[in-house]
C-alpha positions as CSV (number, residue, x, y, z in Angstrom):
1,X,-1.6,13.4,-4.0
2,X,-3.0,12.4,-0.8
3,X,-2.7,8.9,-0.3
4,X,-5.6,7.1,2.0
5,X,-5.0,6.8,5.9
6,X,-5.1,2.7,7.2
7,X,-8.3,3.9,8.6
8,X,-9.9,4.8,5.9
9,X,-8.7,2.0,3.5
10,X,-11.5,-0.5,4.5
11,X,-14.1,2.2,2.7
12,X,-12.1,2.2,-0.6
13,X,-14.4,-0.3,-3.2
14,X,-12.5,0.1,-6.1
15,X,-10.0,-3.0,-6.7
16,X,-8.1,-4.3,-10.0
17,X,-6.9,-7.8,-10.8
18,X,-4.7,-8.7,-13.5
19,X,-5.3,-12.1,-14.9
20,X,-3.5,-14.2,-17.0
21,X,-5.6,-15.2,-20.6
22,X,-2.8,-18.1,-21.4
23,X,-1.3,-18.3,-24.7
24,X,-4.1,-20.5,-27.0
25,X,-7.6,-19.0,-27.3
26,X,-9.8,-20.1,-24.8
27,X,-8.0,-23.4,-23.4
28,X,-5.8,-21.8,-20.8
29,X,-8.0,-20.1,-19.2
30,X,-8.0,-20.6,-15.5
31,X,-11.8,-20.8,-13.8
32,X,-10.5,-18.0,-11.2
33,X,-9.1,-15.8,-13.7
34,X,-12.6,-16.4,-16.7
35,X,-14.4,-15.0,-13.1
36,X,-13.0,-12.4,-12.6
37,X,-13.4,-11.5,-16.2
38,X,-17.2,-12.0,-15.9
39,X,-17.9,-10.4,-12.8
40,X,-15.7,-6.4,-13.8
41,X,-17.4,-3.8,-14.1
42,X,-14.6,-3.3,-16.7
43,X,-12.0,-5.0,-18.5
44,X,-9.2,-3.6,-19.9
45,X,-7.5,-6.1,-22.8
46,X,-3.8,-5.7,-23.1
47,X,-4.3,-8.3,-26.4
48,X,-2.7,-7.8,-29.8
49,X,-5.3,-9.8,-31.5
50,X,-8.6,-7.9,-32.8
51,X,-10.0,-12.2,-32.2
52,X,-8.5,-12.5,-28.8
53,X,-10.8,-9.2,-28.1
54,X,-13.7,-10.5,-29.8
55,X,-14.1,-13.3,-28.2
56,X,-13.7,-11.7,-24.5
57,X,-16.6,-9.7,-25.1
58,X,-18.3,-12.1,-25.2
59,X,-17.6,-13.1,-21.3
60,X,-17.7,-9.5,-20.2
61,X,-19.5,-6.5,-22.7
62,X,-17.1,-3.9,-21.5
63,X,-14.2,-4.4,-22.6
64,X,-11.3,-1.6,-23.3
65,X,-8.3,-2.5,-25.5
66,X,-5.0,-1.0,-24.4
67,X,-3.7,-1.3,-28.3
68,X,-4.3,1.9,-29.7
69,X,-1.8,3.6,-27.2
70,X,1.0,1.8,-29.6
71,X,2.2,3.9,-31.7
72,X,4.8,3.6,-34.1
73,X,8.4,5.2,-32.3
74,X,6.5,5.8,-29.2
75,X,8.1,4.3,-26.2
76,X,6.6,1.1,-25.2
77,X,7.4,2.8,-21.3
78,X,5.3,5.8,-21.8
79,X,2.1,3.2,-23.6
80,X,2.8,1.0,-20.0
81,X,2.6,4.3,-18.6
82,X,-0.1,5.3,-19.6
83,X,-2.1,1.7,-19.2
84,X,-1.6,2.1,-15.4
85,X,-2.9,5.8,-15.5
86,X,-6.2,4.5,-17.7
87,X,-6.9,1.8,-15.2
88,X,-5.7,3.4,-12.4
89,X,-8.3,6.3,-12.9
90,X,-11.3,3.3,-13.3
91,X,-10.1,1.7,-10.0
92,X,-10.0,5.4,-8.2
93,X,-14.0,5.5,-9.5
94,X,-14.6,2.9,-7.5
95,X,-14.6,0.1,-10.3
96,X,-13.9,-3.4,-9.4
97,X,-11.6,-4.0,-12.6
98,X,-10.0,-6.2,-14.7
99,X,-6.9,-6.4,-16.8
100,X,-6.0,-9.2,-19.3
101,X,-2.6,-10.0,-20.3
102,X,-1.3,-12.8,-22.6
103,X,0.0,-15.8,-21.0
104,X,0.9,-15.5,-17.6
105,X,0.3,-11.3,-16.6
106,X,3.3,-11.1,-14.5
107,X,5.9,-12.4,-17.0
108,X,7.7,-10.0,-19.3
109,X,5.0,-7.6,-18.3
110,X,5.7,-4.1,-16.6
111,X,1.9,-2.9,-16.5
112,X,0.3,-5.5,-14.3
113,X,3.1,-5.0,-11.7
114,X,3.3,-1.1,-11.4
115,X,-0.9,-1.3,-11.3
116,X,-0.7,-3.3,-8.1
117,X,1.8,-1.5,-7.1
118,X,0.2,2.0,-7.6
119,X,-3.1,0.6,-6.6
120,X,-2.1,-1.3,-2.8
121,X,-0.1,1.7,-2.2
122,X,-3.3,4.1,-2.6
123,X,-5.5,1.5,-0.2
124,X,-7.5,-0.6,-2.5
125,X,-7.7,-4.2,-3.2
126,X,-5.4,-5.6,-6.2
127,X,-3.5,-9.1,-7.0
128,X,-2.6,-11.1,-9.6
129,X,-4.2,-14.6,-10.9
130,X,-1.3,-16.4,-12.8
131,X,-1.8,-18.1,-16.4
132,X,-0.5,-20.5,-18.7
133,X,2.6,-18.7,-19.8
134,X,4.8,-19.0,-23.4
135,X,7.3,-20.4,-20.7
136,X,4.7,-23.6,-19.3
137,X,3.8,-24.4,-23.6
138,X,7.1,-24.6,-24.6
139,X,8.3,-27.4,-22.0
140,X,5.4,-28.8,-22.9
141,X,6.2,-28.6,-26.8
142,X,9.3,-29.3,-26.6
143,X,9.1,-31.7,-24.5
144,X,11.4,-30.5,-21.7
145,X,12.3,-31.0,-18.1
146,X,13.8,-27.6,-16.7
147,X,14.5,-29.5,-13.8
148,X,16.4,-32.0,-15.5
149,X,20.4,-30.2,-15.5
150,X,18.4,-26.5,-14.8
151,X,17.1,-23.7,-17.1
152,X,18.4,-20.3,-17.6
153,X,15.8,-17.8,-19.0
154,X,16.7,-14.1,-19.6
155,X,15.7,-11.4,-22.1
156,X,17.5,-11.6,-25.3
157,X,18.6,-8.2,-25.7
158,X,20.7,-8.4,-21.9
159,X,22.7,-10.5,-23.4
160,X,24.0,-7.4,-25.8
161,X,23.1,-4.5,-23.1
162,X,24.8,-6.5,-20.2
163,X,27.6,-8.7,-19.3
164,X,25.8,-11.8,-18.1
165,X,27.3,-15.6,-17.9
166,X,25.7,-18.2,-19.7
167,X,25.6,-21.8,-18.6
168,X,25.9,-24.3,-21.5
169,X,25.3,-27.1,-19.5
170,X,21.9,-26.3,-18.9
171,X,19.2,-25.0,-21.2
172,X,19.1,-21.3,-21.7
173,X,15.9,-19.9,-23.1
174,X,16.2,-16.3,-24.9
175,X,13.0,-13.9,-24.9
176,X,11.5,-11.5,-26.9
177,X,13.7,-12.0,-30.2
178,X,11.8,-9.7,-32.5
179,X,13.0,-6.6,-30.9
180,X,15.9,-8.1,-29.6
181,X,18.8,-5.2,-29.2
182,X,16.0,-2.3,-29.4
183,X,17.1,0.6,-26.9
184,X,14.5,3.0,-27.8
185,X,11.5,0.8,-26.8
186,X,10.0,2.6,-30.0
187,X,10.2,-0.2,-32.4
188,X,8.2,-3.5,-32.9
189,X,10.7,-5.7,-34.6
190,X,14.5,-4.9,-35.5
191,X,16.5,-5.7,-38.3
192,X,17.9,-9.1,-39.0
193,X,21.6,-7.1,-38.1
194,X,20.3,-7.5,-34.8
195,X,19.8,-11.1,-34.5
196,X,23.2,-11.7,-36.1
197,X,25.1,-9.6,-33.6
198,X,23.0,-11.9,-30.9
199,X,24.0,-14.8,-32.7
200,X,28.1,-13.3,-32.6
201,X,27.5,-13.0,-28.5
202,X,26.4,-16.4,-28.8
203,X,29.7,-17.5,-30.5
204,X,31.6,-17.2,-27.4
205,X,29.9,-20.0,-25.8
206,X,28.7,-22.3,-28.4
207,X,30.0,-24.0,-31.5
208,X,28.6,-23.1,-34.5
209,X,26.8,-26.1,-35.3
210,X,25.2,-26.5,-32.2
211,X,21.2,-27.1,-32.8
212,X,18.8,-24.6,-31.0
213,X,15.4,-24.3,-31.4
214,X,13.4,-21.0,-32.5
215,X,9.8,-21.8,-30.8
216,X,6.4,-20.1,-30.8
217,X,3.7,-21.2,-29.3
218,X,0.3,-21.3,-31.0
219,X,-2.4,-18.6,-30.0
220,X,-5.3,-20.2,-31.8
221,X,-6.6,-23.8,-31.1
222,X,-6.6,-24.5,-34.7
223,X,-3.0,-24.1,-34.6
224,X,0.2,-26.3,-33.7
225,X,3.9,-25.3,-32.1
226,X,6.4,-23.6,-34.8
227,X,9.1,-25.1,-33.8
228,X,12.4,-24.3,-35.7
229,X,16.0,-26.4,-35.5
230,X,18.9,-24.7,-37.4
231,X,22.6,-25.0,-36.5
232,X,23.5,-21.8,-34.6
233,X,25.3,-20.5,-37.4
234,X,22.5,-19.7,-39.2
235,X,19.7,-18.8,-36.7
236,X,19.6,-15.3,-38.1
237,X,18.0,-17.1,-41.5
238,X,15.3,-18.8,-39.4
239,X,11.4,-17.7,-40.4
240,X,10.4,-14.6,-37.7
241,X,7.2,-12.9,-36.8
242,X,8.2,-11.0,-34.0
243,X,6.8,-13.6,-30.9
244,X,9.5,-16.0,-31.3
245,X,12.3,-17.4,-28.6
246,X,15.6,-19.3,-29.0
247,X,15.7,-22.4,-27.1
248,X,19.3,-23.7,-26.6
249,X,19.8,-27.0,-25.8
250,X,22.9,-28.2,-23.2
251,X,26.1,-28.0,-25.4
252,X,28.0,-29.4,-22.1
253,X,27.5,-32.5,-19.7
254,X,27.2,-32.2,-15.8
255,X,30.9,-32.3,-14.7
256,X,30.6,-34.4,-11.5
257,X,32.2,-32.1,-8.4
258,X,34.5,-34.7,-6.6
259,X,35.1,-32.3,-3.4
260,X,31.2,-32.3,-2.5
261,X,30.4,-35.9,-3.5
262,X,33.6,-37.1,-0.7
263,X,32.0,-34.9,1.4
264,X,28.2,-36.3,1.1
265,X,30.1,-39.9,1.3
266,X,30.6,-39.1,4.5
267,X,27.4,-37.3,5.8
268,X,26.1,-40.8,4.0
269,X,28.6,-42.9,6.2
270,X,27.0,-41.1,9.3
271,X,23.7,-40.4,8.6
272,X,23.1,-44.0,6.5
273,X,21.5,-42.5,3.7
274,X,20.8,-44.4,0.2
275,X,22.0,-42.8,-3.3
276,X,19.8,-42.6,-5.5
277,X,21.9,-43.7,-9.0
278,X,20.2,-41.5,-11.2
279,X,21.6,-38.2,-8.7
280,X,25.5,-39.6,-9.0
281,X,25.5,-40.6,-13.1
């Protein structure tokens, strides 16, 4: 395929934006992202819930669902793959489109990335508008600071396809537990087995009766948090739907590093800086 010349990228009108819809119905979201909604010519509604859909329509009319491209064992890739082709095709008509993602469209979301990709590499206009993620209503749930001794987030299942280090002296935040270990990208949940080899991996750097937190935030307004605290040991007993994350708390305190506070003594000494008290505890 031919791609367009710089020249003749200023003619191109089709354009796509991919907009975050937030995580609750109709409080999160952003007056950017509810116009670009409005003002589609079509909007395509990567949304799980036939309510979620409902209600869209009735900002814009014409609205596509990307749901019936699941299928059950059909590789979530090839459905992704296929989303960017559908849109993709609207955009190439000259459409000014729109996409609509849960939470925040470029978290834990391969579609709304490849589009733009695709899409600025072929000459026409595309970006993303952010939204209130699962991420943003969980601090706010569980009342957290990430900033506080730091935040590790990461997918659940890398912690059983990869070797990574956790850091217990932060928080670590685990995603996407309902198909948590799934290689085939075919399934929508896997079996408890799965959570309870997670929960073995986890072993190795927590006690067993360390609290963490399964959390899910609410979609509806009607609805509150589910918010879940077991002892590790038995986080594979914990109530699932599939849109659930593990939330561990720090099992460790901040070990003070003596080598760089001598050193910051005496960039202090020289530079007559304060110290804040709070910083050195």
């Amino acid at each position: 395929m031919n791609l367009p010349t710089s020249a003749s990228t200023e003619t191109l009108s089709g354009s796509i934006a991919c907009v975050g819809m937030g995580i609750t119905l109709g409080s999160h979201l952003t007056p950017i992202s509810r116009n670009c909604i409005e003002t589609a010519d079509i909007v395509f509604a990567a949304l799980s819930d036939h309510v979620v859909e409902l209600w869209l329509e009735r900002l814009n009319p014409n609205v596509v669902s990307l749901q019936p491209y699941y299928k059950p064992g059909k590789s979530r890739m090839k459905t992704y793959r296929e989303w960017v082709e559908v849109m993709m095709a609207e955009v190439r008509a000259g459409k000014k489109v729109c996409a609509v993602f849960y939470g925040h469209p470029g978290i834990f979301a391969w579609s709304p990335h490849k589009v733009i990709e695709v899409a600025q590499a072929e000459g026409y206009q595309a970006y993303m508008e952010p939204g209130i993620s699962a991420e943003a209503c969980l601090y706010a749930d569980l009342n957290i600071d990430p900033g506080r001794v730091g935040c590790q987030s990461i997918e659940a299942s890398q912690l059983l396809f990869f070797e990574r280090q956790l850091d217990p002296v932060g928080y670590v935040i685990l995603w996407q537990l309902g198909v948590v270990g799934d290689r085939s990208l075919g399934r929508f949940r896997t079996p408890d087995a799965y959570r309870e080899l997670l929960t073995e991996r986890l072993l190795q750097d927590y006690p067993a009766d360390h609290e963490v937190i399964v959390y899910r935030a609410p979609t509806l307004p009607v609805e509150g948090p589910h918010i879940q605290r077991v002892a590790l040991r038995d986080f594979p007993l914990a109530e699932y739907t599939g849109h659930e994350t593990l939330v561990i708390p720090p099992a460790q305190a901040l070990k003070p590093n003596v080598v760089m506070r001598a050193r910051l003594d005496a960039l202090d000494a020289i530079h007559g800086s304060g110290v804040e008290p709070s910083i050195t505890a």
